[in-house]
C-alpha positions in Angstrom: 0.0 0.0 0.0 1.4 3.4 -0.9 2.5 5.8 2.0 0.9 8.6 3.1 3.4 10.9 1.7 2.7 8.8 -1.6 -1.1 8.9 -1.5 -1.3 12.8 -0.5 1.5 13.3 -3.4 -0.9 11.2 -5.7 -4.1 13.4 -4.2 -2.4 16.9 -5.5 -1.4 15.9 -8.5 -5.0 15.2 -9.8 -5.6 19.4 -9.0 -2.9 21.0 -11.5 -0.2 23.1 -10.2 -1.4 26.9 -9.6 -0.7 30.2 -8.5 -3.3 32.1 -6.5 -5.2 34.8 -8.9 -8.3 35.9 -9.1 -11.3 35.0 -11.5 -11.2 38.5 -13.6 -14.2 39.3 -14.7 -15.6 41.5 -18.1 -18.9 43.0 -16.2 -18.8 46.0 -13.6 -20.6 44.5 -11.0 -18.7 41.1 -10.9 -16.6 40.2 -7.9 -13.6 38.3 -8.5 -13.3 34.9 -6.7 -9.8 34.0 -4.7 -10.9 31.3 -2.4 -13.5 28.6 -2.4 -14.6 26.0 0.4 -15.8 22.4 -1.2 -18.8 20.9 0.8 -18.3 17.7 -0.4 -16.2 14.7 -1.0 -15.4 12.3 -3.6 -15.0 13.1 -7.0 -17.2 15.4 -7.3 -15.2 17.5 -4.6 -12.1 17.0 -7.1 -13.9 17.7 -9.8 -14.8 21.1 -8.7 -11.1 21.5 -7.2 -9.9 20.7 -10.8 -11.4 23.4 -12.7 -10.7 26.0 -9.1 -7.2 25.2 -9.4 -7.4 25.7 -13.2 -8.9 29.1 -12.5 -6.2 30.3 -9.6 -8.6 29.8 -7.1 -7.5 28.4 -3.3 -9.2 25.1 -2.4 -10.0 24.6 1.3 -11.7 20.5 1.6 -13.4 18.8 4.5 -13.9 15.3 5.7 -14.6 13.4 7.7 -13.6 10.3 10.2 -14.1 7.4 7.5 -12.8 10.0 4.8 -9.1 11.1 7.0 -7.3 9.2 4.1 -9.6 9.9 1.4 -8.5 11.2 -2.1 -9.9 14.5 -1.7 -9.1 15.2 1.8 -5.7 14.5 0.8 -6.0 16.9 -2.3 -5.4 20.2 -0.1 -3.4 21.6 1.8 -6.0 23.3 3.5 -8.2 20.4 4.6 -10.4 19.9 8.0 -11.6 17.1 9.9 -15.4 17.6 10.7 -15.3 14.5 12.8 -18.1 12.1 12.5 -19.8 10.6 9.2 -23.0 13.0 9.2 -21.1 15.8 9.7 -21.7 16.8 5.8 -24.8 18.0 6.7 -23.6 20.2 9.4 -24.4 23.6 7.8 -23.2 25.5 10.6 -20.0 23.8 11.3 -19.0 24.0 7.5 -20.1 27.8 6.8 -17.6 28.3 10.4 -14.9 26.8 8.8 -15.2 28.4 5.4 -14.8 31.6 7.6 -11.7 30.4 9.7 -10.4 29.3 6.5 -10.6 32.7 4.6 -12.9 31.7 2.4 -14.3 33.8 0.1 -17.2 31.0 -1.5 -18.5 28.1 -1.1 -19.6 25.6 -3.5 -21.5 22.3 -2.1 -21.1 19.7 -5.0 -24.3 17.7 -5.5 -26.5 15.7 -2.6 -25.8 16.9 1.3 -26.4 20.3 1.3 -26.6 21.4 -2.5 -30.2 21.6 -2.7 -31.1 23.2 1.0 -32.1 26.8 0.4 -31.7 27.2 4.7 -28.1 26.6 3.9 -27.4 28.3 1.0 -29.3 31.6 2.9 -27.1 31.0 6.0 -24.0 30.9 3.2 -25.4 34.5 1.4 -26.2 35.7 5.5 -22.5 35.2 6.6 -21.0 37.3 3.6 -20.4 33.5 1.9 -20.4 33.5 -2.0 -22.9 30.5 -2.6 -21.8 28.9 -5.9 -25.2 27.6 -7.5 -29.0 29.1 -7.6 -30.4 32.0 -5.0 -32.2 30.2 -2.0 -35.7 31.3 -3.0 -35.1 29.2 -6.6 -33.7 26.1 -4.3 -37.0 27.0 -1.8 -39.4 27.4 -4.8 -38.0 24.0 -6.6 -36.9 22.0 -3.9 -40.9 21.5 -2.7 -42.0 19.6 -5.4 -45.7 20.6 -4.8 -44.9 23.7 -5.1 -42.7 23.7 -7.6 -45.4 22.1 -9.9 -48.1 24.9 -9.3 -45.1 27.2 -10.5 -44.8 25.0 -13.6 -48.1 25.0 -14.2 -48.7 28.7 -14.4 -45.3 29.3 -16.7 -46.5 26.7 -18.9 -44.7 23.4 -18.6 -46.5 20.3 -18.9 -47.0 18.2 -15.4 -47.8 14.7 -14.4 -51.5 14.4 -13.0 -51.5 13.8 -9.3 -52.0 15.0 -5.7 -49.4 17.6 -4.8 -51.3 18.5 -1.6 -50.8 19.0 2.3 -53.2 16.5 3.5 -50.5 13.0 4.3 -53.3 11.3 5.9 -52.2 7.4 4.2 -56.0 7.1 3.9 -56.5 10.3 1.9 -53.2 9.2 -0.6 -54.8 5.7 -0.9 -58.3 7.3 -1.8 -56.4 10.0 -4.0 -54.4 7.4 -5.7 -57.3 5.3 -6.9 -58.7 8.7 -8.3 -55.5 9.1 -10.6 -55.5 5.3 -10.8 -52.9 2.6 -10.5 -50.2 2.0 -11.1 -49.1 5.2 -9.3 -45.5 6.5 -8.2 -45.2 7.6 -4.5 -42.4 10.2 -4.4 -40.9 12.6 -1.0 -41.4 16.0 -1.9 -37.9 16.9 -0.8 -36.6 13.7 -2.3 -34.1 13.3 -4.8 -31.6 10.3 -5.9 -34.2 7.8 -6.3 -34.8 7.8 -2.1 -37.9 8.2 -1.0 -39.7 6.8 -4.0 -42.2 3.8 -5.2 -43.7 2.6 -7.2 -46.7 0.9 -6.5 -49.1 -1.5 -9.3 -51.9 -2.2 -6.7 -54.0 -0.8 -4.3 -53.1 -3.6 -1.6 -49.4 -2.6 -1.7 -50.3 1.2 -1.6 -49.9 1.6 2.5 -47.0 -0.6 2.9 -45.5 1.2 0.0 -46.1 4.5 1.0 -44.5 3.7 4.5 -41.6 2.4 3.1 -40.7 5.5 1.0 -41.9 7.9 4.5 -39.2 5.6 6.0 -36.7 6.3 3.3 -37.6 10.3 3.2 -37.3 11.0 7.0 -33.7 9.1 6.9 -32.6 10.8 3.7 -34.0 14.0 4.2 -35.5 14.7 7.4 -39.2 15.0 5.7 -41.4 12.4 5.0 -44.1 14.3 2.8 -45.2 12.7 0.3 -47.2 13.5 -3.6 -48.4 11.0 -5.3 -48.7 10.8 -9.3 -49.8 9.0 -12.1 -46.8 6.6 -13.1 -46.4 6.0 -16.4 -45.6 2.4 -17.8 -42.9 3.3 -20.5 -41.2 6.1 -19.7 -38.1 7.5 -20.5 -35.8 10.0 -18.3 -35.2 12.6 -20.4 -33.4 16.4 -18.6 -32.4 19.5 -19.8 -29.3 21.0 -18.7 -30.2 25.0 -18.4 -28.0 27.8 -17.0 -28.5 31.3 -16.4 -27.0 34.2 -14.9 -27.5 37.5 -13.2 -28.7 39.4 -16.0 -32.0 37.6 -17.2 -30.2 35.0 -19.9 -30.9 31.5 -19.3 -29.5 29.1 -22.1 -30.4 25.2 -22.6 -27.3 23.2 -23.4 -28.6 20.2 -24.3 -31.0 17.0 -23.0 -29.4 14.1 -21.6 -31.4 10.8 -21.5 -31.0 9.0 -18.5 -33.7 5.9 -18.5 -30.8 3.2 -17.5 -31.3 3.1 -14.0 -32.1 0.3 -10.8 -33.9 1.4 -7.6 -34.8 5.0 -10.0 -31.4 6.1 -9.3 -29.3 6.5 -12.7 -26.2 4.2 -13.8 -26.0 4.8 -17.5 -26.5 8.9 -19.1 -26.2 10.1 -22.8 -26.3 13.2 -24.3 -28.1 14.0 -26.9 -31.2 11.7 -26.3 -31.4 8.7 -29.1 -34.8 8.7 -31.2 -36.0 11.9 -30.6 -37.4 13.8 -32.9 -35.8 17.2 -33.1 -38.9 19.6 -33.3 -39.6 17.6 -29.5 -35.9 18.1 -28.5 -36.8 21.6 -29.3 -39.6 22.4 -26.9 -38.4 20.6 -24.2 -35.2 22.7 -24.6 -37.6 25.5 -25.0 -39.9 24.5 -21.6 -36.7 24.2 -19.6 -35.6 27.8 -20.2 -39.4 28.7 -19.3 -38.7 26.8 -15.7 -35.5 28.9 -14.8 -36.9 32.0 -15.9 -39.9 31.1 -14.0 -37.9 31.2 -10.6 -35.5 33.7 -11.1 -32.6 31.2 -11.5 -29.0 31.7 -11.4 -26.1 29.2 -12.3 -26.4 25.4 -13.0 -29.8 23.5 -12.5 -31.3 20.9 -14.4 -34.6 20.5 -15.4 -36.2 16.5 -15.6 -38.7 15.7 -17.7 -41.0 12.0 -18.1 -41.1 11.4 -21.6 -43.9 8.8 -22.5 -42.6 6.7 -25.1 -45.9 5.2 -26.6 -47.4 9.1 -26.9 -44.6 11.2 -27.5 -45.9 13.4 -24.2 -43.0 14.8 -22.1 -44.1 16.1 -18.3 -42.1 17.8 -15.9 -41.1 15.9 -13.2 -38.4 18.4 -11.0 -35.7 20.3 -11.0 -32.5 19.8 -9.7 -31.2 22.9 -8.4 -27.2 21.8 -8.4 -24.5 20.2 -10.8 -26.0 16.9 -12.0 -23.2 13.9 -11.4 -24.0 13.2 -15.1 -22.8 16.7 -16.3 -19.7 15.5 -17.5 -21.8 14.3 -21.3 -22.8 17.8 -21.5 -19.2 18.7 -21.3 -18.2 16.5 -23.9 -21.0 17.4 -26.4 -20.4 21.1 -25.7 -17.1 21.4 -25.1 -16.9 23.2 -22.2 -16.5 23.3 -18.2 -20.1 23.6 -16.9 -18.4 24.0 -13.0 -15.8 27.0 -14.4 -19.2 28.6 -16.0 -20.9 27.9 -12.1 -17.8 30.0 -10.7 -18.1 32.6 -13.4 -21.7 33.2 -13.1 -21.2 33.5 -9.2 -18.5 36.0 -9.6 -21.2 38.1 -11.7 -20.3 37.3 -15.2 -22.6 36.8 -17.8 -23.0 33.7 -19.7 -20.1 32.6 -21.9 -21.9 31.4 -24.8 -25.6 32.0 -26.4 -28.0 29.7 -27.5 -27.7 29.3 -31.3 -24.0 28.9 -30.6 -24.5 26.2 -28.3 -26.8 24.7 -30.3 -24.6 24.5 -33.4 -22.0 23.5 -31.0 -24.0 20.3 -29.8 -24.8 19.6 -33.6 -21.2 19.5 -34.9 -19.7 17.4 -31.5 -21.0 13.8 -32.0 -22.2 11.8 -28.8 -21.7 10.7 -25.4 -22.0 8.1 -22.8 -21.2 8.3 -19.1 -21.4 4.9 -17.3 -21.3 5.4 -13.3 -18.9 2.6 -11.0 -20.4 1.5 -8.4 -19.8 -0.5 -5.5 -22.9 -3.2 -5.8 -23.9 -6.6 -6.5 -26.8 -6.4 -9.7 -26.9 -10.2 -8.9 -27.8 -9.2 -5.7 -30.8 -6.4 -6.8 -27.6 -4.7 -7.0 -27.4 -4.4 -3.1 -24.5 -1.7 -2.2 -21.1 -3.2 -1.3 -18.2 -1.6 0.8 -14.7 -2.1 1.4 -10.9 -2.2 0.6 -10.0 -1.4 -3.2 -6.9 -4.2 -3.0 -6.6 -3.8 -6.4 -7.6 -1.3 -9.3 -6.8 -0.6 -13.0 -8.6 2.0 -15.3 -8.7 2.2 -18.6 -6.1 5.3 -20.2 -7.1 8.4 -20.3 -7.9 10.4 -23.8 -9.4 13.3 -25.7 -12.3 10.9 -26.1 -12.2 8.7 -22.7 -12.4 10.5 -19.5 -12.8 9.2 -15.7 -13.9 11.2 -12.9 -12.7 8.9 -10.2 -12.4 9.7 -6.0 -11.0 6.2 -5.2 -7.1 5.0 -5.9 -6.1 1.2 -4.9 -5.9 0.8 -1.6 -8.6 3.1 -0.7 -11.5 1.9 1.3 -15.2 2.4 -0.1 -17.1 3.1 3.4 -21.0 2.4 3.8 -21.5 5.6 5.4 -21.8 7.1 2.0 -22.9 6.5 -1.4 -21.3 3.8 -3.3 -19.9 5.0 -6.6 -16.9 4.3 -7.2 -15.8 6.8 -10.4 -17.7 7.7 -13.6 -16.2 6.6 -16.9 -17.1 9.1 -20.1 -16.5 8.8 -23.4 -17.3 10.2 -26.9 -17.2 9.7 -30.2 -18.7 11.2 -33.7 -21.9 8.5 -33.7 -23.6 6.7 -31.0 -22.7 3.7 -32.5 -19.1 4.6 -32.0 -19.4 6.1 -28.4 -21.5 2.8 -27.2 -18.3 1.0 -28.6 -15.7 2.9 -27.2 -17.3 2.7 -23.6 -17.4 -0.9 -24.0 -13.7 -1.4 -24.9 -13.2 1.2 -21.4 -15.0 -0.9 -19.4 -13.0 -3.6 -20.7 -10.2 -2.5 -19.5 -11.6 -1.7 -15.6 -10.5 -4.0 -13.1 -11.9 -3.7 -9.4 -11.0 -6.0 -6.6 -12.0 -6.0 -3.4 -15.5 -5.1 -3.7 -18.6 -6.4 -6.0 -19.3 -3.7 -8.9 -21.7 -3.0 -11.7 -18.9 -3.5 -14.7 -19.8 -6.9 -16.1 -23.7 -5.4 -15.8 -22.3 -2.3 -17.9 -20.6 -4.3 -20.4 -24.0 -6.2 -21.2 -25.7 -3.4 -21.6 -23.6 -2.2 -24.2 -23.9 -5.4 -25.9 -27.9 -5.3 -25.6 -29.6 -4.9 -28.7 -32.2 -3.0 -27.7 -30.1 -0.7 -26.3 -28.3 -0.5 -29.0 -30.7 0.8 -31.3 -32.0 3.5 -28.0 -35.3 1.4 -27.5 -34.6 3.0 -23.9 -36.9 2.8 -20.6 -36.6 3.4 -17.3 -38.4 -0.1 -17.4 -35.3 -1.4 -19.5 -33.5 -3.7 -16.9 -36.9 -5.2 -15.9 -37.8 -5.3 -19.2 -34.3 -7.4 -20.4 -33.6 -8.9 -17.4 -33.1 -12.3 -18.8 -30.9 -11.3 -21.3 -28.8 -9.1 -18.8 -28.4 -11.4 -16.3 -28.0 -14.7 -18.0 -25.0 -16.9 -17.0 -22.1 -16.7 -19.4 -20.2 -20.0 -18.6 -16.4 -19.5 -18.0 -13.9 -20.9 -20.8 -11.9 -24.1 -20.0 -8.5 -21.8 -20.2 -9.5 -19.2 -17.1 -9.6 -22.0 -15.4 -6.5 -23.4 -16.5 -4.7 -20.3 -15.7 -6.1 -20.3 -12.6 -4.4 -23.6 -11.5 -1.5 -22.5 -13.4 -1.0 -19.3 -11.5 -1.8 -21.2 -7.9 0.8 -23.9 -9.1 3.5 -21.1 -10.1 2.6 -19.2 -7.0 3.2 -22.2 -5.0 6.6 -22.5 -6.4 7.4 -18.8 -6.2 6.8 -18.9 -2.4 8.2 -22.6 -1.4 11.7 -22.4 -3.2 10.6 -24.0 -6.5 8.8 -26.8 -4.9 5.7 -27.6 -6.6 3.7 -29.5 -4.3 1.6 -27.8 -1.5 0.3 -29.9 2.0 -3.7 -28.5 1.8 -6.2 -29.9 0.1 -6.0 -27.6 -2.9 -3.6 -28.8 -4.9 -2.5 -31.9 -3.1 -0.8 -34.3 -4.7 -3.6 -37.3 -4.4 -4.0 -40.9 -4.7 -1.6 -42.9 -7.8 -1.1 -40.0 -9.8 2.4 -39.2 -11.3 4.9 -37.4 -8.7 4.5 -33.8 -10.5 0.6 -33.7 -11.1 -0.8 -31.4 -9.1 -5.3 -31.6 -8.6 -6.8 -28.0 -8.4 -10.8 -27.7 -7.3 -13.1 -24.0 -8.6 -16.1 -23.3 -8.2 -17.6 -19.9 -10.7 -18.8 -17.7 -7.8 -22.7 -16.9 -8.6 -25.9 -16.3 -6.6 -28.2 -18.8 -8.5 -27.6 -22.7 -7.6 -24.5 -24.5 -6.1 -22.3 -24.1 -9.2 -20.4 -27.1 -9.5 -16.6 -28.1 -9.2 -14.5 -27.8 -12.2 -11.4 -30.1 -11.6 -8.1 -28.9 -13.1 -5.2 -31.5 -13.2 -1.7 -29.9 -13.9 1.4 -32.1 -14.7 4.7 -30.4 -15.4 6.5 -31.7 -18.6 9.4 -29.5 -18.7 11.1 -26.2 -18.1 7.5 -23.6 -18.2 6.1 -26.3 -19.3 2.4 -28.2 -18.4 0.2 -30.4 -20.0 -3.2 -29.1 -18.1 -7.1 -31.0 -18.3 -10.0 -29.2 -17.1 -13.1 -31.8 -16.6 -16.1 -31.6 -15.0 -20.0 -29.7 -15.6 -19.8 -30.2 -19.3 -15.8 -29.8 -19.7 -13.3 -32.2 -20.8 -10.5 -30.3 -22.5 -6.6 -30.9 -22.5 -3.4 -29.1 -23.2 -0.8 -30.6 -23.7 3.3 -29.1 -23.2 1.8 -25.7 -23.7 4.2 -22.5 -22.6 3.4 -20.8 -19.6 5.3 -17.5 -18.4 4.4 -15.6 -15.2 4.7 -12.0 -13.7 3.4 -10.3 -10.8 -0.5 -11.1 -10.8 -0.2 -12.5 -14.2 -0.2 -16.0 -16.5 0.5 -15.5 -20.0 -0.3 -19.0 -21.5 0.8 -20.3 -24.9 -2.1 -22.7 -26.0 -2.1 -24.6 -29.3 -4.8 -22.4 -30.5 -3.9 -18.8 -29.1 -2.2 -16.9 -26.7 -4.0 -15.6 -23.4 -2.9 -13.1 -20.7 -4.6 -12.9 -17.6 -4.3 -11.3 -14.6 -5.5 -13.0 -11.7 -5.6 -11.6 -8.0 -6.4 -13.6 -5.0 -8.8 -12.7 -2.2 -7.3 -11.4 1.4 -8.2 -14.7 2.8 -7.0 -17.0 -0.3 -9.8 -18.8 -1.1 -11.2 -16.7 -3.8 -9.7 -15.5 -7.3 -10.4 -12.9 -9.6 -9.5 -13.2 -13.5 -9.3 -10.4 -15.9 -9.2 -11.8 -19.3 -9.8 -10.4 -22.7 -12.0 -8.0 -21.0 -14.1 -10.7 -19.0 -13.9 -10.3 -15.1 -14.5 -14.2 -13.6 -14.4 -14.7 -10.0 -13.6 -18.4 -8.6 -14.2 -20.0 -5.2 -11.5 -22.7 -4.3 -13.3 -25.2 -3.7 -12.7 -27.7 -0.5 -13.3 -31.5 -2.0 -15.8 -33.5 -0.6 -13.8 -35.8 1.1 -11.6 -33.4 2.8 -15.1 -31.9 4.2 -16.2 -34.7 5.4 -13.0 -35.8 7.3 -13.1 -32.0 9.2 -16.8 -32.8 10.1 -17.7 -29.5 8.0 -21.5 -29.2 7.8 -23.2 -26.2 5.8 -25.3 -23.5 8.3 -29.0 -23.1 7.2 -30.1 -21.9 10.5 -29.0 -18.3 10.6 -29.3 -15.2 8.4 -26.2 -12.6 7.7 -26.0 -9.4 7.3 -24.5 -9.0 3.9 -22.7 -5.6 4.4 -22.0 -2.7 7.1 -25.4 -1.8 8.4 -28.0 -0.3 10.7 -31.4 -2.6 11.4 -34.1 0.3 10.4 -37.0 -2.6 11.6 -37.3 -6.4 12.2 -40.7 -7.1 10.2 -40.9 -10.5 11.8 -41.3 -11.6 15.9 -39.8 -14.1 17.3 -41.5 -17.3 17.3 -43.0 -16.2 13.8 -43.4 -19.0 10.7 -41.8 -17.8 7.8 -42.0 -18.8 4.0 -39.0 -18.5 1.7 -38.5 -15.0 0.4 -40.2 -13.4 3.1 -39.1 -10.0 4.4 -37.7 -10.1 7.8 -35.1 -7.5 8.1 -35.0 -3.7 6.5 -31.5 -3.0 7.0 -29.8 0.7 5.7 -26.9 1.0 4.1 -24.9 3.9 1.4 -28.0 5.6 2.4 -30.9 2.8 0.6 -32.8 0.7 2.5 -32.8 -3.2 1.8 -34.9 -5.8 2.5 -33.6 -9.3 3.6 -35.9 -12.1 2.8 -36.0 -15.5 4.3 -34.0 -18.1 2.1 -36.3 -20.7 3.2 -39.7 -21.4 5.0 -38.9 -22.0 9.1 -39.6 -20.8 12.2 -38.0 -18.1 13.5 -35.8 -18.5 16.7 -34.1 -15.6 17.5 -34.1 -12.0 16.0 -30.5 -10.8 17.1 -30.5 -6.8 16.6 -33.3 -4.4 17.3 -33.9 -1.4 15.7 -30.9 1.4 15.3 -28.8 -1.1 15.8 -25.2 -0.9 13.6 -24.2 -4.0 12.2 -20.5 -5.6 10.4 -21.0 -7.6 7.6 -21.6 -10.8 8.2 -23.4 -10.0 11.9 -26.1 -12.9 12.3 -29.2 -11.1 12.7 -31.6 -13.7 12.5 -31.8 -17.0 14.2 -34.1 -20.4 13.1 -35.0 -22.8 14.8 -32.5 -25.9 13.3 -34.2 -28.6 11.3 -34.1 -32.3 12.1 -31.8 -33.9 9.4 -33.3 -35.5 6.8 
C-alpha cells in the first residue's frame, strides 16, 4: 500500500499546479473569486477542485472520520476534519470553517447540502459566496408541490397527481385510486431515487407508502409525500439550463437517463437517441421557461417523463445543483459547466448564447457516461463496501475520461454513497461512443468489492439498447438477457491452477507440491501432477466443481485437463510465463494473458481476461469436508454488508416462508430488505432497531431442522 506521503502526493497531483489569482471578470458588478470552500467529498469535490485550481482559485476541503485518508481530503493543503460521518450535513460547522479558512465562497457539490435553500441563505447571510442558484429558486423548486403549481402557471407540462398538504395514508390511498394505478409515490424533498415507489396495486399502496416515509425522513428529514400518475414506458429525459444574473438562461442540451435500478441512474447520454428534433426543441424551450420562471441563477437541471408510446414529455423536477452526469454535457459542448458555475457566481454573464451552443451540440457527435459502483446487480444490485486491493482504469484520452475519488488501496465506506468513479466517453456517432465505452470498461479491473462492470458491459452489448429502445423499465424489461449466465472458458480455469501452481513455487523455493487440500498431490497420480478444485462464484444454484489436473513436462512447461460440468478439455506441453499477478499461456490455439488476484483470505480468485472479469471459489473437496466434520449452516441469516437494522418485520416465534421480508437494514444511504432463504420458524431476532451491524453479523436465528 502506498505511503501517506505517496497517496497525499498522488491526491495533489490530480488538482494541477497553480498560483493564486483571481477569476477577472468583463462586467462592472462582478466580484472576483480568490478562495472557495468544497462541501463535499469524492469526485465530485475534485472535480470542482480541478477546474478552481485551473482558474487560480485556493481550495479549502473537508472530511470526515471514515474519509481522514480519502483522495480529496488529501488533495489540499488546506483540509479539516469535521469528525463524525454526518457531519456533511452540518451547515453551521461547514459555513464556520469556510470563515476560519478565509474563504471567500462556497460551492456544495451535489446531494448533502446542494439543494437546502436554509443553507445556501445561512451561506449569502454570513458574507459566503454561494456557488449555485439563489435560496428562493432552491426554496421554490426544492418542494416539489410547489414547484409544480409554479410550472403549471409558466406553462410546462406536469404529471397528473395529488401535490397537496393532507399526508393522511388514507387520503393518498383514496387520491391514488382517483388518478389510478399503477401510481409513483415520491418525497417532496426527495431526490436520488430515495424516498420513491412505485406501486401496481392498491393492496401494496400503505406498505409502499410507509416504506418511502421511512426512506424520506432518513434521507432527508421530511417524509411528505405526492403521489402521481406513473407512467408504464417512460423515459428520463433532462435538460441542462443555466442562467445568470442578468436575465439570460440558455439550454445546453437534454441528456437521456432511463438506464437506471432502484430509479437512481447508472448509464447517461447526451443527446437523447430517437428523438425527434422539433420535440428536442420544446423541451429545450420549456426548460428555459422553468428557470426563468424562478428567477434562477447558475447550474440547474430541469427532468422531464417522456412517454414513449405518446410522444408526451411532463415535468417531473428540477435539480437545483451540478448533475453527477454533467460530465456528457461537457463532452457534447465542449466546455466546463463548474468554471461557468464560478463565473456566473462571480457576476459574469453567460459565456456562450443559445444558437452557438446549439450549433456546437450539432457539430460534436455523442456521449456516454457509465457510473462505478460498488454493488452486486446479482444481488438487486445491493451496495457493497470495502478495501479497493486492487484497481486498474482504462487510459485516459481526448475521447475517454474518468472522474474517479477512489485509488487502490482506498476503502469504499457504507457511510456514503457507493460509486466508485464515472467513466465518459465520446465519439462522432452513437454507435461509436457505445463502442468505445465498451472497450473502457473492458479495460476496468476492481478487486475487493462487487461492482456493476460486467452489468455495464452487457448493456452495451444489448440490442435494444443498442438501437435507443430506452426505458426506465429497461432492466426489468431485459432482465433475462442481462443477467444470463455466461459460462467460463476451459482456459481461465486453467490459468487459474496455473498461476496457484507457479505461486506455489514462487513462495516454497521451486517446490511444486503444497500440504492442503487444494492442490495436493492425491492418490496414484504421477509425482508432478498437481489436482486444483473452482467453483464460478454466482448467486443462482451451487455451481459445481470444475477439476483442473496440472502435470509439469518440462522447463515452463504443463500439460493441463480441465473436466467436469460439461468440460473435458486438454493441453498438452503448452508455454506458460508468469509475472506479478499474471499468466500469459501459450495454447495450441492462441495466446492468453490474464491477470489474476487472489482474495485477502486466499480462497477466492479474480480473473481479468480479454476483458471478462470471472471470480472463482477454491473449492474444499468433498472428502476433505467430510473428514473436518464440516456441515453447511442453514439456521442463521447474515448481514451482507455494514449496516444499521431500520425494523425487524418479523417476531420471534414467527413461521416464515421463503422470500419473506424479515429485516429492513440501511446502508450507502438505501434501504434493503432481507428475505428469508427458506420457510422455518423463527428462533431468534439478534439486533433491534438502530442497531449498527459488520457484515456478516447474524441477525436472525431459526430454529435448526431435524436432518433428513
Amino acid at each position: 500500500m502506498p505511503s501517506l506521503t505517496a497517496r497525499r502526493a498522488f491526491a495533489r497531483a490530480i488538482l494541477a499546479p497553480h498560483t493564486r489569482r483571481p477569476i477577472y471578470t468583463s462586467s462592472s458588478s462582478s466580484s472576483p473569486i480568490t478562495s472557495v470552500l468544497i462541501a463535499n467529498r469524492g469526485e465530485i469535490a475534485l472535480r470542482v477542485g480541478r477546474t478552481a485550481a485551473a482558474l487560480g482559485v485556493r481550495c479549502t476541503t473537508i472530511y470526515t472520520d471514515p474519509d481522514a485518508q480519502s483522495q480529496h481530503a488529501l488533495s489540499s493543503p488546506f483540509s479539516v476534519n469535521l469528525g463524525e460521518p454526518s457531519a456533511y450535513l452540518d451547515g453551521e460547522r461547514i459555513i464556520s470553517v469556510a470563515k476560519a479558512q478565509g474563504c471567500q465562497a462556497l460551492h456544495p457539490g451535489y446531494g448533502f447540502l446542494s439543494e437546502n435553500s436554509a443553507f445556501a441563505k445561512r451561506c449569502v447571510e454570513e458574507g459566503l459566496v454561494f456557488i449555485g442558484p439563489p435560496w428562493k429558486a432552491i426554496e421554490a423548486m426544492g418542494n416539489k408541490s410547489r414547484s409544480k403549481d409554479i410550472m403549471i402557471e409558466a406553462g410546462v407540462p406536469c404529471i397528473p397527481g395529488y401535490h397537496g398538504a393532507n399526508q393522511d395514508p388514507n387520503y393518498l390511498l383514496e387520491e391514488a385510486k382517483k388518478i389510478g394505478f399503477p401510481v409513483l409515490v415520491k418525497a417532496v424533498r426527495g431526490g436520488g431515487g430515495k424516498g420513491m415507489r412505485v406501486v401496481q396495486t392498491e393492496q401494496d399502496f400503505l406498505d409502499k407508502l410507509e416504506s418511502a416515509k421511512s426512506e424520506g425522513r432518513n434521507s432527508f428529514g421530511d417524509d411528505e409525500m405526492l403521489v402521481e400518475k406513473y407512467i408504464t414506458t417512460p423515459r428520463h429525459i433532462e435538460v441542462q439550463v443555466f442562467a445568470d444574473k442578468y436575465g439570460n438562461a440558455v439550454a445546453l442540451g437534454e441528456r437521456d437517463c432511463s438506464l437506471q435500478r432502484r430509479h437512481q441512474k447508472i448509464l447517461e447520454e447526451a443527446p437523447a437517441p430517437n428523438l425527434e428534433n422539433h420535440i428536442r426543441q420544446d423541451l429545450w424551450e420549456k426548460a428555459r421557461a422553468a428557470a426563468l420562471a424562478v428567477a434562477y441563477e447558475g447550474a440547474g437541471t430541469v427532468e422531464f417523463i417522456f412517454d414513449n408510446d405518446t410522444k408526451e414529455f411532463f415535468f417531473m423536477e428540477m435539480n437545483t445543483r451540478l448533475q453527477v452526469e454533467h460530465p456528457v454535457t461537457e463532452a457534447v459542448t465542449g466546455e466546463d459547466l463548474v468554471s461557468w458555475q464560478f463565473k456566473v457566481a462571480a457576476g459574469e454573464p453567460l459565456p456562450l448564447d443559445q444558437e452557438t451552443i446549439a450549433q456546437r451540440i450539432n457539430e460534436r457527435g455523442w456521449a456516454l457516461e457509465a457510473r462505478i459502483y460498488a454493488e452486486n446487480p446479482r444481488q438487486d444490485f445491493m451496495p457493497d463496501s470495502g478495501k479497493l486491493i486492487h484497481l486498474q482504469t482504462p487510459h485516459p484520452s481526448d475521447s475517454v475520461r474518468i472522474d474517479a475519488g477512489f485509488i487502490a488501496g482506498d476503502t469504499v465506506s457504507s457511510a456514503y454513497d457507493g460509486m466508485i468513479a464515472k467513466l465518459i466517453v465520446n465519439g462522432p456517432t452513437r454507435e461509436i461512443a457505445i463502442r468505445k465505452l465498451y472497450s473502457a470498461l473492458q479495460d476496468y479491473e476492481v478487486v475487493g468489492i462487487n461492482t456493476n462492470i460486467e452489468f455495464l458491459k452487457r448493456v452495451c452489448q444489448s440490442p435494444a439498447f443498442i438501437k435507443g429502445d430506452v426505458e426506465t423499465g429497461y432492466i426489468n424489461k431485459h432482465h433475462e438477457e442481462l443477467f444470463s449466465e455466461i459460462p467460463v472458458e476451459a482456459e481461465a480455469y486453467a490459468q487459474a491452477a496455473l498461476s496457484l501452481l507457479l505461486n506455489d513455487a514462487s513462495t516454497q523455493n521451486g517446490s511444486l507440491f503444497d500440504r492442503g487440500p487444494h492442490g495436493q498431490e492425491v492418490g496414484f497420480l504421477s509425482m508432478n501432477e498437481r489436482l486444483f478444485h473452482f467453483q464460478k462464484m454466482t448467486t443462482g444454484a451451487e455451481p459445481s466443481i470444475i477439476t483442473v489436473a496440472v502435470q509439469q513436462t518440462g522447463q515452463k512447461k504443463f500439460s493441463i485437463s480441465i473436466t467436469g460440468a460439461g468440460i473435458d478439455q486438454n493441453y498438452d506441453d503448452v508455454l506458460c510465463e508468469s509475472a506479478s499477478n499474471s499468466v500469459t499461456t501459450y495454447f495450441p490455439h492462441t495466446r492468453i494473458s490474464t491477470t489474476i488476484i487472489p482474495s485477502a483470505n486466499g480462497d477466492e480468485l479474480t480473473l481479468f481476461q480479454r476483458g471478462t472479469q470471472t471470480q472463482l471459489r477454491i473449492a474444499t473437496p468433498a472428502w476433505f469436508e467430510k473428514a473436518l466434520g464440516i456441515k453447511e449452516i442453514t439456521n442463521s441469516v447474515l448481514a451482507p454488508m455494514p449496516c444499521k437494522v431500520l425494523r425487524n418485520e418479523v417476531r420471534e416465534g414467527d413461521e416464515v416462508e421463503k422470500d419473506q421480508a424479515l429485516v429492513v437494514i440501511e446502508s450507502m444511504k438505501m434501504e434493503t430488505v432481507i428475505r428469508s432463504p427458506h420457510k422455518g420458524v423463527v428462533s431468534r431476532l439478534v439486533h433491534k432497531e438502530g442497531d449498527i451491524c459488520k457484515a456478516g453479523t447474524v441477525l436472525v436465528l431459526f430454529e435448526e431442522q431435524p436432518d433428513e
